[in-house]
C-alpha positions, 0 to 999 in steps of 0.5 A: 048368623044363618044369613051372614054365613050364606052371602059369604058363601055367595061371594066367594061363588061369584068368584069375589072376596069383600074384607070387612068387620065380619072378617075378622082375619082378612086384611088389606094384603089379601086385597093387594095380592089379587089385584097385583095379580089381576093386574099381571093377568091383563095384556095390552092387545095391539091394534090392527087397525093397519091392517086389512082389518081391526082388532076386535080385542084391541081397546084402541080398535074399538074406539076407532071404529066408532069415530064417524064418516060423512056418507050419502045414501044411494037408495031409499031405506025403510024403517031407518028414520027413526034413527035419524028423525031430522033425515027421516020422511016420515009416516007416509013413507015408513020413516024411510030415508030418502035416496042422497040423504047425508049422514055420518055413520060409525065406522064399522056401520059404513064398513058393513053397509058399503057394497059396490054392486048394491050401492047402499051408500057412497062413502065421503072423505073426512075433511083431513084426508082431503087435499088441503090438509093432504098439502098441509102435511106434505109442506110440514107435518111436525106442526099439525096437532094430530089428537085434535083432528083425529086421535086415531089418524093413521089407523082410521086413514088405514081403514078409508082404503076400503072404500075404493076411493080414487084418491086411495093412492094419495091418501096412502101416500100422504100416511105414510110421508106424514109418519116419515116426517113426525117420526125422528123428532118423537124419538128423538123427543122420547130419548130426552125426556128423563123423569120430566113432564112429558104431557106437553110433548104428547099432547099433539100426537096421535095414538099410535104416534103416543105408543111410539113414544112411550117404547122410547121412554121404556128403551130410555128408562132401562138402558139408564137402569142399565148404567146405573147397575140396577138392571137385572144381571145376565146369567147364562142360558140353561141350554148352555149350563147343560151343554158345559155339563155334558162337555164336562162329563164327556171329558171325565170319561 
């Protein structure tokens, strides 16, 4: 009894309630109450991957960061073969990677690395920020499935324009012409989309694109609640509830 009495009181110090057969009054609804409010407590964190830089809260930030980037060292580092046995040059030389080795590094590893007075290391363009593909999107945009190339494509594109690259203005130019061109037909597609399937329809679309689309679907959804006169009513502000007492109080007087 001494120790059931002793882990209850754990649990609860730990900040966390386990209903079970030794509980005989706790129930299923005490359970749900939490977690609807655990649930309530969460606020999605908005990225600022295109910006001058990520946001280190933000879920999607994170995992844009650790897509990798094709880099080639431009000076010899010591003691960093172990991490890369196939670059590494071995004992004889303190597992150092050699000056021009090719490597593909995580973003924020790149980001922290890159320096153009010490010339650590030169950055590479991803393939898809290349020419041929830059020409693809300019041709047509719509056709290319972005998740499959990169779910993250316009803010990873974002972040590439810290390295100082001499194609930084043709690659600014093709995220943005790109996103002019994707963008009327995902509205466009959100806006006609009423309790369907819509899987196929994000399926091509990278993450950003997909936030864009479900703000459609919201904006849809509660203007047909709205029609359907089950939106919440208007009610008039306090401030103005106050201002008529006043007006009314003014004029008894």
């Amino acid at each position: 009894m001494s120790f059931m009495v002793s882990q209850d009181i754990m649990e609860e110090k730990q900040g966390f309630y386990i209903p079970d057969s030794r509980h005989p009054t706790s129930g299923s609804g005490e359970v749900q109450a939490a977690a609807a409010a655990m649930s309530e407590a969460y606020f999605r964190v908005e990225s600022g991957a295109l910006g001058p830089e990520e946001n280190f809260l933000s879920l999607d930030d994170i995992l844009m960061s650790h897509e990798k980037l094709p880099v080639r060292t431009e000076t010899p580092m010591p003691r960093l073969g172990a991490f890369f046995l196939e670059r590494s040059g071995g004992a004889e030389t303190d597992h150092a990677i050699p000056q021009g080795s090719k490597l593909e590094l995580p973003l924020w590893l790149t980001k922290g690395l890159f320096d153009n007075k010490r010339r650590i290391l030169s950055v590479e363009l991803p393939k898809i920020y290349q020419q041929g593909w830059r020409t693809v999107f300019s041709a047509d945009a719509n056709v290319v499935d972005l998740h499959k190339l990169g779910p993250h494509f316009y803010g990873f594109g974002s972040q590439l324009l810290h390295f100082d690259s001499p194609e930084n203005a043709d690659i600014s130019q093709c995220l943005l012409q790109t996103f002019i061109g994707r963008f009327r037909r995902i509205m466009d597609s959100s806006q006609n989309a009423y309790n369907e399937d819509t899987s196929a329809l994000v399926a091509r679309l990278d993450e950003m694109e997909r936030g864009l689309f479900q703000t459609g679907q919201k904006g849809l959804n509660d203007f047909q609640c709205w029609e359907k006169g089950q939106a919440s009513q208007i009610t008039a502000s306090s401030l103005v509830q106050n201002y008529k007492k006043r007006k009314l109080t003014d004029m008894d007087n």
